[in-house]
LOSE-627411 format. One record per residue: residue in one letter; x, y, z of N, C-alpha, C in turn. Coordinates in steps of 0.02 Angstrom, whole numbers, padded with zeros to 5 digits, always signed. Example, Ala and Ser with C-alpha at 12.3 -4.5 7.8 and 13.67 -1.06 7.14 Angstrom:
BEGIN
A+00660-00284+00390+00615-00225+00390+00660-00165+00390
S+00642-00112+00354+00684-00053+00357+00645+00002+00394
END
This chain:
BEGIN
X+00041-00059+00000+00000+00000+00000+00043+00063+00000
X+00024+00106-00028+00069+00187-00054+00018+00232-00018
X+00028+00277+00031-00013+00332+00047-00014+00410-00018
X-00074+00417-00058-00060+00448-00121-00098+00496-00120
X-00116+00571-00145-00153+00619-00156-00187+00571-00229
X-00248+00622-00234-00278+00589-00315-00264+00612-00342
X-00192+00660-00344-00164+00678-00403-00107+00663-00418
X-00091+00615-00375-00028+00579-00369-00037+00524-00392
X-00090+00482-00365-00115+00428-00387-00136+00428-00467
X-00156+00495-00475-00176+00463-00550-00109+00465-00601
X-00067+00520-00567-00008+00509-00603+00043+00419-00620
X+00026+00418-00549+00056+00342-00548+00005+00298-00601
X-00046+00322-00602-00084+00268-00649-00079+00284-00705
X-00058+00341-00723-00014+00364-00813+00022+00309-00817
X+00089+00325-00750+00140+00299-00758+00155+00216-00777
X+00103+00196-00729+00094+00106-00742+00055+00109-00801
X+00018+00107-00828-00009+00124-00900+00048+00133-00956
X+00085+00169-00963+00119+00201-01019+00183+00128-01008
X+00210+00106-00949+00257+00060-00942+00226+00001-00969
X+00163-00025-00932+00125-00095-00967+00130-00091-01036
X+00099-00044-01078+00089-00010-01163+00130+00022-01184
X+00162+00009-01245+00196+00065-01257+00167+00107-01297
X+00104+00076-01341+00049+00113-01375+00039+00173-01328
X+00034+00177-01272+00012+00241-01211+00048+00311-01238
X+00019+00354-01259+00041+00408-01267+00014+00489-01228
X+00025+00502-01206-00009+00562-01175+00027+00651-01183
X-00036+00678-01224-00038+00741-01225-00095+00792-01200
X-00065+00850-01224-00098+00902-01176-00066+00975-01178
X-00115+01018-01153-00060+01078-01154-00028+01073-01080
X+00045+01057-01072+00072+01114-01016+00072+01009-00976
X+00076+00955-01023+00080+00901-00982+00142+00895-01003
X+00204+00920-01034+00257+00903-01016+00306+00928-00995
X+00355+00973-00977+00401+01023-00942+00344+01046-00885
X+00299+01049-00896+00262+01086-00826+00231+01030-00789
X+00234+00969-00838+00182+00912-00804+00128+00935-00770
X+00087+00976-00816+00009+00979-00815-00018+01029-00748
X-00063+01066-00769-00087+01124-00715-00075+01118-00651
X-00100+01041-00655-00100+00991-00574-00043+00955-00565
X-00002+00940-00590+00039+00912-00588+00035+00841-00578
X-00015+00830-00631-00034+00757-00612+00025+00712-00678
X+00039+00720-00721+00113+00713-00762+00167+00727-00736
X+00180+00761-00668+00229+00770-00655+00290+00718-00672
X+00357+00724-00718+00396+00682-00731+00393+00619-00776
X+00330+00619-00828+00314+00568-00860+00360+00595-00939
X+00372+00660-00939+00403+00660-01019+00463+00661-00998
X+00513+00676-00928+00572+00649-00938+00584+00574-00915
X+00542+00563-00899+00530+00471-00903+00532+00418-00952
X+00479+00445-00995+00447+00427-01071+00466+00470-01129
X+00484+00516-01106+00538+00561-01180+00460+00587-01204
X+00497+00647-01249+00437+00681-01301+00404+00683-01337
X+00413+00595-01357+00383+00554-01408+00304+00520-01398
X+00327+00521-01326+00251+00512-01287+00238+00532-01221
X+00266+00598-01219+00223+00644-01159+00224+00705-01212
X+00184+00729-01258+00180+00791-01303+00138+00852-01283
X+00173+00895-01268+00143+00964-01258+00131+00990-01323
X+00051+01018-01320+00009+01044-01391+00003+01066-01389
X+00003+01132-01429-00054+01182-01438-00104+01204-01407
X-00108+01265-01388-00186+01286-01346-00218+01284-01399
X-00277+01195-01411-00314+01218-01467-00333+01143-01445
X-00401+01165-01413-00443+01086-01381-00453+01038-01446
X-00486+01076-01485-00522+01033-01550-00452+00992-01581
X-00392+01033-01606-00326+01008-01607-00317+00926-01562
X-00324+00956-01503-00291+00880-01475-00336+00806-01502
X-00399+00822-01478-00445+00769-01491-00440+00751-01547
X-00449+00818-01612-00440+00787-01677-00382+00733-01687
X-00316+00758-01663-00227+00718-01660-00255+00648-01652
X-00285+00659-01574-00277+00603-01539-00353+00525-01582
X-00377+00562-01616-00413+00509-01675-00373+00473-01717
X-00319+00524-01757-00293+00510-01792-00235+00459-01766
X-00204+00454-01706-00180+00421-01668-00205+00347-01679
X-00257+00339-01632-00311+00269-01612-00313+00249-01691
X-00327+00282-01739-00317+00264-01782-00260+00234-01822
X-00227+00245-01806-00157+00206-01819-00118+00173-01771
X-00172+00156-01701-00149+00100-01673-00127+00122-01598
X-00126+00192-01598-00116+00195-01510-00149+00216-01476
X-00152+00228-01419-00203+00247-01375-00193+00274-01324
X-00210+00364-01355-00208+00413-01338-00227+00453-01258
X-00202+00484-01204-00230+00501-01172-00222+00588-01172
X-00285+00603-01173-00292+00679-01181-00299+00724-01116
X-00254+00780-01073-00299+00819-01024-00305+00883-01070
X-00381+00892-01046-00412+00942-01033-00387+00993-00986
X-00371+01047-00982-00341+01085-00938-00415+01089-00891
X-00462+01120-00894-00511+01136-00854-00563+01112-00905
X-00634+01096-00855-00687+01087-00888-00720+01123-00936
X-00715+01172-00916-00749+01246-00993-00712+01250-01059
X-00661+01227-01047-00625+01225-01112-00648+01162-01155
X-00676+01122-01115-00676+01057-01160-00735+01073-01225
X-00778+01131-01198-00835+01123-01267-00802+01150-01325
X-00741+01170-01348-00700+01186-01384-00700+01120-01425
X-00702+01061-01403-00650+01007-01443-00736+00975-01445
X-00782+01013-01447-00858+00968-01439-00887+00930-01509
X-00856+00984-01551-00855+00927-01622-00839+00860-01645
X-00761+00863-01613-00715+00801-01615-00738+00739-01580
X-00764+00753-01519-00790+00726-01468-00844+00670-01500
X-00921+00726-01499-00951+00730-01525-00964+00692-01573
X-00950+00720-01645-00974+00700-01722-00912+00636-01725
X-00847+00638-01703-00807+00600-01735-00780+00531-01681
X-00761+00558-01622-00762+00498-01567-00805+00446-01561
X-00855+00487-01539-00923+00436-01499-00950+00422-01573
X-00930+00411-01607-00990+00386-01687-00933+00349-01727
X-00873+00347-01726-00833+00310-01758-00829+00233-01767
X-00849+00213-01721-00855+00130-01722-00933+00124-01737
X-00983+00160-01720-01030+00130-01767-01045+00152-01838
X-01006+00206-01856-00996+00243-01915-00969+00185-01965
X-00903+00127-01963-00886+00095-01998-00899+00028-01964
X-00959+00007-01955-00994-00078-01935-00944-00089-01880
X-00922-00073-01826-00880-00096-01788-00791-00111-01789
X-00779-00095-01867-00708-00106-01880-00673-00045-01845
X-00674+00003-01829-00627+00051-01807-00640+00042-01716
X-00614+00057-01673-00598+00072-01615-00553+00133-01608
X-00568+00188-01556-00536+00225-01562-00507+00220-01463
X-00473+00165-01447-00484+00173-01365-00429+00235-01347
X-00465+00308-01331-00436+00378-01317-00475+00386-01245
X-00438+00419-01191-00474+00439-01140-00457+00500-01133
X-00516+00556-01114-00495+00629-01108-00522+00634-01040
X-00458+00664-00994-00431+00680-00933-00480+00752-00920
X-00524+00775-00888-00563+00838-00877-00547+00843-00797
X-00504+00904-00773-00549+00904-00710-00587+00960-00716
X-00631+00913-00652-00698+00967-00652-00749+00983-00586
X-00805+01019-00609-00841+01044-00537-00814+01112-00500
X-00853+01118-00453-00819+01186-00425-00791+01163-00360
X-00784+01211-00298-00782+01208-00240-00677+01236-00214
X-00678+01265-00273-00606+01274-00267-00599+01367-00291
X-00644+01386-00298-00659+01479-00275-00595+01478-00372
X-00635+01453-00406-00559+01462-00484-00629+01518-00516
X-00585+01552-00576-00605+01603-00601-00682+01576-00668
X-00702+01594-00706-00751+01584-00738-00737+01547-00795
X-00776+01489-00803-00758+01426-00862-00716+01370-00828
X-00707+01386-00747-00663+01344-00713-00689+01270-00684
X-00766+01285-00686-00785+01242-00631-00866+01213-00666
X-00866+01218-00719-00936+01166-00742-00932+01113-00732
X-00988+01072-00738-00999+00986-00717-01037+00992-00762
X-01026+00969-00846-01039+00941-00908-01065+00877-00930
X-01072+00828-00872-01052+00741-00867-01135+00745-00908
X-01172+00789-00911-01257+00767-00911-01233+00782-00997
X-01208+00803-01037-01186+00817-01090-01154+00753-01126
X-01100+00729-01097-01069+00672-01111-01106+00611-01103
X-01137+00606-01053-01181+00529-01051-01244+00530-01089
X-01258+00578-01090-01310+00596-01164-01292+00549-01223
X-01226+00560-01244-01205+00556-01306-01176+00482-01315
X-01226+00430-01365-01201+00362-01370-01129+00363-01396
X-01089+00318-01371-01036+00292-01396-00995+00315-01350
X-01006+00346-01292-00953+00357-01226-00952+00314-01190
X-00891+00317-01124-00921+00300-01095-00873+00352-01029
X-00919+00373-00971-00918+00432-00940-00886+00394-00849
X-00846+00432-00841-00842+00396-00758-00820+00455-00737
X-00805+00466-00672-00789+00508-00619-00767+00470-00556
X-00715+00501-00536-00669+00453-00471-00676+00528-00423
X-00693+00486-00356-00676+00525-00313-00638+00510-00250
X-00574+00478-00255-00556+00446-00200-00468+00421-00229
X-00420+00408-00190-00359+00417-00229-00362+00322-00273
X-00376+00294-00254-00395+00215-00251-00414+00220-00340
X-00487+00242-00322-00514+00241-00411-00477+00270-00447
X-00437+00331-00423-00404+00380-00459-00351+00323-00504
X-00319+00295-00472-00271+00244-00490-00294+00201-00539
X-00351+00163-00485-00388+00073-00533-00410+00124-00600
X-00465+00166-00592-00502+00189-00650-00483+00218-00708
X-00432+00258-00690-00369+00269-00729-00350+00224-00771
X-00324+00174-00765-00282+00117-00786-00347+00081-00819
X-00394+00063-00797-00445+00016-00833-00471+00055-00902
X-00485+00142-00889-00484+00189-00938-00451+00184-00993
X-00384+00187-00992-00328+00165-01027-00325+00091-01051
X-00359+00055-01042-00346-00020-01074-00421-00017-01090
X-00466+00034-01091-00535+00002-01128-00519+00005-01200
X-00555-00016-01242-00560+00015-01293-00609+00039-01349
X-00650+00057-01291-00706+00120-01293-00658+00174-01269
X-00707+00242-01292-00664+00321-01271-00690+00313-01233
X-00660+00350-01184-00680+00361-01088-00670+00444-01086
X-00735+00459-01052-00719+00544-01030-00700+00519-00960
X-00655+00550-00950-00641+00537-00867-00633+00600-00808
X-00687+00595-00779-00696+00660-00753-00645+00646-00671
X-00613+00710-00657-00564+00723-00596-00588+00783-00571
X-00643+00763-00500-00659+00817-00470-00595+00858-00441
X-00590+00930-00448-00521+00977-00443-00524+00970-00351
X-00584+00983-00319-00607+00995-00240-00561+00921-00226
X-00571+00886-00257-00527+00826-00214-00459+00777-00239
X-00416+00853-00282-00352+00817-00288-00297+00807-00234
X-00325+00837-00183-00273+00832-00140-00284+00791-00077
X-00356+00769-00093-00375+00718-00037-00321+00647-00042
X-00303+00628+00006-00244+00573+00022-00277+00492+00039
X-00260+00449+00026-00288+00360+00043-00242+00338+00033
X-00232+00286+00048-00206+00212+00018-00215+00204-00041
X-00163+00179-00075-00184+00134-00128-00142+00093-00154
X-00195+00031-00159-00165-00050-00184-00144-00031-00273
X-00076-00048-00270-00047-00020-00333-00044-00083-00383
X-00065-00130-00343-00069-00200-00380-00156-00231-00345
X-00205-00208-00362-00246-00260-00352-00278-00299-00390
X-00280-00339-00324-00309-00406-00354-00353-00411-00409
X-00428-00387-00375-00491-00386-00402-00500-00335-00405
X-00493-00285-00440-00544-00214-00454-00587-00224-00461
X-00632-00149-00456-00697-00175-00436-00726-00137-00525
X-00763-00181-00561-00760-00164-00637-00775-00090-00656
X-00748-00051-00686-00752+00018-00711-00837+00051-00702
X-00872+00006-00727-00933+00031-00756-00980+00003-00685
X-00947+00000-00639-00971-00038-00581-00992+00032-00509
X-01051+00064-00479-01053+00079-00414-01029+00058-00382
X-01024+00099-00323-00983+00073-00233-01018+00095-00205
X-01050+00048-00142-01107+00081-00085-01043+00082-00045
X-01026+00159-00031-00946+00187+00014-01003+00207+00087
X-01052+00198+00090-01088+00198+00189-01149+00155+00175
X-01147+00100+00221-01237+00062+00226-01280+00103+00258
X-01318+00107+00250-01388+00117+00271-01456+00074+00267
X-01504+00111+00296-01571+00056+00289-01631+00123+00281
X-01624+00193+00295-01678+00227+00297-01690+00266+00233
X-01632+00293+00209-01640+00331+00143-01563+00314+00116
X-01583+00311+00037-01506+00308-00002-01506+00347-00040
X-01422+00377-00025-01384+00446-00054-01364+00429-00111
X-01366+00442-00184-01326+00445-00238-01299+00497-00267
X-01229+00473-00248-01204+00543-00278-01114+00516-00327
X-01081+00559-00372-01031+00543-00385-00973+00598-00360
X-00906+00595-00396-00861+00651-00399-00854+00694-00329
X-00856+00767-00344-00841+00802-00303-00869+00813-00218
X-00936+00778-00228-00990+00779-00172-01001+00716-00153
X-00951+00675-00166-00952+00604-00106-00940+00614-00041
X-00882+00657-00036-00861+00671+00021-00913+00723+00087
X-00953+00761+00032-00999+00791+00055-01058+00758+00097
X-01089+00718+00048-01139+00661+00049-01120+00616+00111
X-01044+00606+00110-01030+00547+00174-01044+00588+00237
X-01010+00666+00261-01008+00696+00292-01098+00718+00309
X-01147+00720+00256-01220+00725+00270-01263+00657+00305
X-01219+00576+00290-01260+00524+00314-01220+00512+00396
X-01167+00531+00399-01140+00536+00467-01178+00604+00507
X-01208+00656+00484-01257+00711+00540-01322+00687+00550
X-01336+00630+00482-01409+00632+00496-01421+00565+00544
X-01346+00544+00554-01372+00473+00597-01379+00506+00665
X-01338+00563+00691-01338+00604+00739-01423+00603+00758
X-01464+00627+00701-01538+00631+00709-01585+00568+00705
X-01535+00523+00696-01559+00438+00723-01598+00432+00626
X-01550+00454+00584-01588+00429+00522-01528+00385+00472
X-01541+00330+00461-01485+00276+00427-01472+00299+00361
X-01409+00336+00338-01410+00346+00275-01367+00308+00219
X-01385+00260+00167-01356+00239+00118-01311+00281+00084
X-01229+00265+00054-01222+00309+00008-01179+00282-00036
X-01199+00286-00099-01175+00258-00169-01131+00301-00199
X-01074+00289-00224-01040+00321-00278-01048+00282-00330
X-01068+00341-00376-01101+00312-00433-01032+00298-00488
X-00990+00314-00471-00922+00326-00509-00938+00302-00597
X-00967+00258-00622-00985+00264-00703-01047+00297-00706
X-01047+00350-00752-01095+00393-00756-01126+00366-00834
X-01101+00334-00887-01131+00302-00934-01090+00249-00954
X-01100+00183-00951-01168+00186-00937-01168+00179-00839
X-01238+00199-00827-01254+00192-00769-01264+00123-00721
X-01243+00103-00660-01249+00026-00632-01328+00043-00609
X-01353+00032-00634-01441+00057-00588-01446-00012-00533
X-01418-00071-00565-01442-00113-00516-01432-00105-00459
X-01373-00083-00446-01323-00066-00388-01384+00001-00334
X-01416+00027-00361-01452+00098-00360-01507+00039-00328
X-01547+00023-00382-01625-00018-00359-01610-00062-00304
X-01554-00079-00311-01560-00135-00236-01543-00100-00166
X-01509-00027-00168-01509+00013-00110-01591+00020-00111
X-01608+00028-00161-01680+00083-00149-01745+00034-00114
X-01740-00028-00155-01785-00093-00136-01781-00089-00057
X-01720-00080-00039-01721-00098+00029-01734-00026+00082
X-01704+00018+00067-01724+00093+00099-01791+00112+00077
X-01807+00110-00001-01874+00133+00016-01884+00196-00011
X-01842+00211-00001-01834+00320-00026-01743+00327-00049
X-01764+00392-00105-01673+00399-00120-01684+00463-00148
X-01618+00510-00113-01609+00585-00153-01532+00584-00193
X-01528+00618-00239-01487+00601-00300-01442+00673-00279
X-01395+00684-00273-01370+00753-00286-01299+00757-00319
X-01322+00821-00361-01251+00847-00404-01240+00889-00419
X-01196+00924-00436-01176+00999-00437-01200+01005-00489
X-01218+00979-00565-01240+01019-00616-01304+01061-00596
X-01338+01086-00639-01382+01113-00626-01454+01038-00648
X-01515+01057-00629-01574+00996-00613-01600+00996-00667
X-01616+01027-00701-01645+01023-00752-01607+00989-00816
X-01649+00913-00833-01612+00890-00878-01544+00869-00862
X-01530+00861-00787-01465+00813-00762-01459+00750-00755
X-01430+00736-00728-01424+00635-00716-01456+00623-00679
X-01477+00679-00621-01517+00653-00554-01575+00640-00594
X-01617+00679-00638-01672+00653-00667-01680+00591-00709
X-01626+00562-00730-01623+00494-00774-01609+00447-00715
X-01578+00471-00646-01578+00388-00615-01651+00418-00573
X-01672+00476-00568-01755+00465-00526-01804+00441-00575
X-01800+00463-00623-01844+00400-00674-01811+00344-00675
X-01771+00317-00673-01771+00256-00667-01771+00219-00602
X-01758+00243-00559-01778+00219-00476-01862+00203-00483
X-01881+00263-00530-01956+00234-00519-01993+00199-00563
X-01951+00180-00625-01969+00109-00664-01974+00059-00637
X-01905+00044-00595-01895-00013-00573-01916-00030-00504
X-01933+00033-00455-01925+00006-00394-01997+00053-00370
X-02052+00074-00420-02091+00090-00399-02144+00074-00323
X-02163+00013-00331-02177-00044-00283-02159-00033-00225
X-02075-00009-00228-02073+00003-00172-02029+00091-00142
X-02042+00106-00158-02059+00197-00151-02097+00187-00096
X-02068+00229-00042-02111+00265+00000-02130+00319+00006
X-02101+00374-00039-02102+00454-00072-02058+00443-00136
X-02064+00506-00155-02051+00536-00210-01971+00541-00211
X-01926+00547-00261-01862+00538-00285-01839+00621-00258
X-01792+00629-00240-01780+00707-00235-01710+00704-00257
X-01720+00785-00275-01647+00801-00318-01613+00868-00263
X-01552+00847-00270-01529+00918-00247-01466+00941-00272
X-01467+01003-00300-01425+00996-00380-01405+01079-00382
X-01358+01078-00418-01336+01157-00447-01408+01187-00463
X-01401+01268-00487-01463+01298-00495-01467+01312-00568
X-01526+01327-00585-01510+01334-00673-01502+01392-00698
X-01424+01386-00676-01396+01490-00694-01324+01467-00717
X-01268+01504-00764-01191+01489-00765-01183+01496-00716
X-01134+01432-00703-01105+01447-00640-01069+01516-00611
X-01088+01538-00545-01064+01606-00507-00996+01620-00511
X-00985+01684-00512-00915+01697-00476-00898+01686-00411
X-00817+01657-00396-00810+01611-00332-00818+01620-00281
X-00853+01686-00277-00861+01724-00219-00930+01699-00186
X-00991+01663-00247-01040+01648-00226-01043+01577-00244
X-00980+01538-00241-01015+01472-00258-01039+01433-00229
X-01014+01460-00157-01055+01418-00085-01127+01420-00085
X-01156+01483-00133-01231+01490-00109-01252+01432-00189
X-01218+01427-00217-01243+01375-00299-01225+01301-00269
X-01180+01283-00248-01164+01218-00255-01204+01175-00206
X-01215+01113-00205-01268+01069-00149-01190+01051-00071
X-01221+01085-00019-01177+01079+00053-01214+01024+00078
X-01181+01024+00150-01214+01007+00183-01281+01010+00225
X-01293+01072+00231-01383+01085+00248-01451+01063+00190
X-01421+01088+00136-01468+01059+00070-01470+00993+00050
X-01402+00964+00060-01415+00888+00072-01468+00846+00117
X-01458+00879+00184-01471+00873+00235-01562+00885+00232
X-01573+00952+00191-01642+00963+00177-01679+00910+00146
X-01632+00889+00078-01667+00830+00038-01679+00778+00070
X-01641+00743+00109-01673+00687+00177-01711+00697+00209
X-01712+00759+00238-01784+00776+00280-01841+00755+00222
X-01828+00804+00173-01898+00809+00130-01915+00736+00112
X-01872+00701+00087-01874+00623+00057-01940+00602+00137
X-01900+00616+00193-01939+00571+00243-02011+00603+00259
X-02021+00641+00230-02082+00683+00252-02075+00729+00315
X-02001+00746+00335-02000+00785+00375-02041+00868+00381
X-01993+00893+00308-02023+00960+00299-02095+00963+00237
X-02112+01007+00215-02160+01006+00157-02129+01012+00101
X-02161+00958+00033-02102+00953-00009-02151+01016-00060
X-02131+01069-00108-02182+01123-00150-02165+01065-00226
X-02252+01035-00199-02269+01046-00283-02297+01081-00326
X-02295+01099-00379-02322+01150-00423-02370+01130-00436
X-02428+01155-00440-02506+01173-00470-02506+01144-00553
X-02524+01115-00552-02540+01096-00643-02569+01136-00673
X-02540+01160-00735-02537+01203-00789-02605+01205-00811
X-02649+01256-00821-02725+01236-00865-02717+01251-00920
X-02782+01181-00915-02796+01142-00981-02827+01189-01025
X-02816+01222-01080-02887+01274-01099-02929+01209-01145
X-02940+01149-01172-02984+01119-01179-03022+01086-01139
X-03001+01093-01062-03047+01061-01011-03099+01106-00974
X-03162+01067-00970-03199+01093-00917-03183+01152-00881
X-03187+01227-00883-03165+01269-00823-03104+01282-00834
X-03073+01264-00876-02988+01260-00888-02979+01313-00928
X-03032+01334-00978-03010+01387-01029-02976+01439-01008
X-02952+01495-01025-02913+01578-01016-02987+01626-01009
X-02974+01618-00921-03016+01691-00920-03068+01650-00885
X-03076+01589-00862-03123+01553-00839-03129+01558-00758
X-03151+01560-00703-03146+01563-00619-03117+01500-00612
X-03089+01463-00647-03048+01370-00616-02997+01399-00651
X-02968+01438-00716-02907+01423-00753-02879+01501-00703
X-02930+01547-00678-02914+01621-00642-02861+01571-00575
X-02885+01533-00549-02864+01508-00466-02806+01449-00494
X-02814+01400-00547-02745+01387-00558-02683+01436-00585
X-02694+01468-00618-02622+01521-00640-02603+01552-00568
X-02663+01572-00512-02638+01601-00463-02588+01552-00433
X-02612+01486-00430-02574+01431-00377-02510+01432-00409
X-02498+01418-00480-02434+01416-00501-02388+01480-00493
X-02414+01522-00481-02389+01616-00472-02331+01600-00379
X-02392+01555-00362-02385+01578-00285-02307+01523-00269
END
């Protein structure tokens, strides 16, 4: 066992990567003499020479495009992203030419490339620093999306990333590169890429959350046991595809589950695993799915990101609400103007627009 930051760890998992393969190539801006913003390359191009640690061009679309042309001729490319906002730069490449390439030619091409993003906020960085995009990427067939939050995955996930050969977005929450663990530099059994971790048991409500707000989430099921309430909590660490089973069998047994993530709610992941919590595990619902999520605004300047991002009290709120503690606001249904009383201008459609006002 190695005591490692997750930005140490993931370096080491370059490093064992690029030694196993020699196909392993990794570029980036500023990943070689500077070994990368984070210094998560630190020492891999005077290790591996310039042949395969290549510093590029400030020019996102550039790398991704390279790094096709790469996989395409047989190696397998690892890309960082300097920060998350930059990545919609290379959204074409991504996009139209990555995620569609193997079903574009019947399965003959593989392009196995993983692009390195860190991301999320909670680190006060300047504007374009701190989006959480993942609801973008798992959207899009032919990815496949993970997020590590812990130095352990940083390592395993890393390395399994690098030997898929599917593209991997691989998201590195920035709030927790400097968090420190153990890690087994040889294990046995990893636990499979595309696989959840229930990281706290519970029996009363289950937490799903990935990335930057695990640590959050753990720190919210340890206050609420304080209030005698058992909280489950899942790291969802593959974000596409998703382990739902891993999800339905917390939920079968708790009963209730709140989803939280820093993107903003509308049209996030929390809404694709609360519809699906309630495909599958309707039956047994004891309330309603709750989300507790970024707000739907660009993200703030860092001065206000404490009041945007999901803490600990809003966590803390969504458990209450899940249990029927507080009152949860549902909205008034929209009138019908072909129903009964529903028309514009009617005394039933006058008292619904008010309810939805209020």
């Amino acid at each position: 066992m190695s005591t490692l930051t997750v930005a140490k760890a993931l370096g080491a998992g370059l490093r064992r990567a690029m030694t196993d393969d020699d196909r392993v190539v990794v570029m980036g801006e500023d990943v070689g003499r500077l070994g990368g913003v984070y210094r998560v390359t630190d020492g891999l191009q005077a290790e591996f020479g310039p042949r395969r640690v290549l510093d590029t061009p400030l020019a996102e679309s550039g790398i991704i495009g390279t790094a096709v042309g790469l996989a395409y001729r047989g190696y397998r490319p690892v890309c960082e992203i300097q920060f998350d906002g930059f990545v919609f730069v290379a959204f074409d490449q991504i996009l139209s030419q990555l995620a569609k390439m193997h079903a574009r030619t019947g399965g003959k091409v593989r392009l196995p490339i993983t692009i390195r993003i860190p991301v999320g906020g909670g680190i006060g960085a300047a504007e374009h620093h701190s989006e959480s995009p993942e609801a973008l990427f798992a959207h899009t067939a032919g990815l496949r999306v993970v997020s590590v939050a812990n130095p352990q995955d940083a390592y395993t996930v890393l390395r399994q990333a690098v030997a898929c050969d599917d593209p991997v977005i691989f998201f590195e929450p920035k709030r927790r590169y400097h968090l420190k663990g153990e890690v087994d530099l040889d294990p046995v059994d990893p636990l499979p890429m595309d696989r959840a971790r229930v990281v706290r048991e519970g029996h009363d409500v289950t937490l799903v959350t990935w990335g930057g707000l695990v640590g959050t989430a753990l720190d919210a099921a340890v206050a609420a046991s304080d209030d005698g309430v058992s909280v489950e909590v899942i790291d969802l660490r593959s974000l596409s595809p998703i382990d739902h089973d891993t999800v339905a069998a917390s939920v079968r047994k708790t009963g209730r589950v709140v989803v939280t993530h820093e993107a903003p709610r509308q049209a996030g992941l929390g809404a694709e695993i609360a519809a699906t919590v309630t495909d599958r595990c309707f039956e047994y619902l004891e309330a309603a799915p709750v989300r507790v999520t970024g707000h739907g605004m660009p993200y703030p300047p860092a001065k206000l990101e404490g009041h945007y991002l999901p803490d600990l009290d809003r966590i803390l709120d969504g458990v209450d609400r899940v249990l029927g503690r507080v009152e949860t606001f549902v909205p008034a249904p929209v009138p019908d103007a072909a129903a009964p009383g529903g028309a514009p201008g009617s005394p039933g459609a006058t008292r619904t627009v008010e309810a939805v006002a209020r």
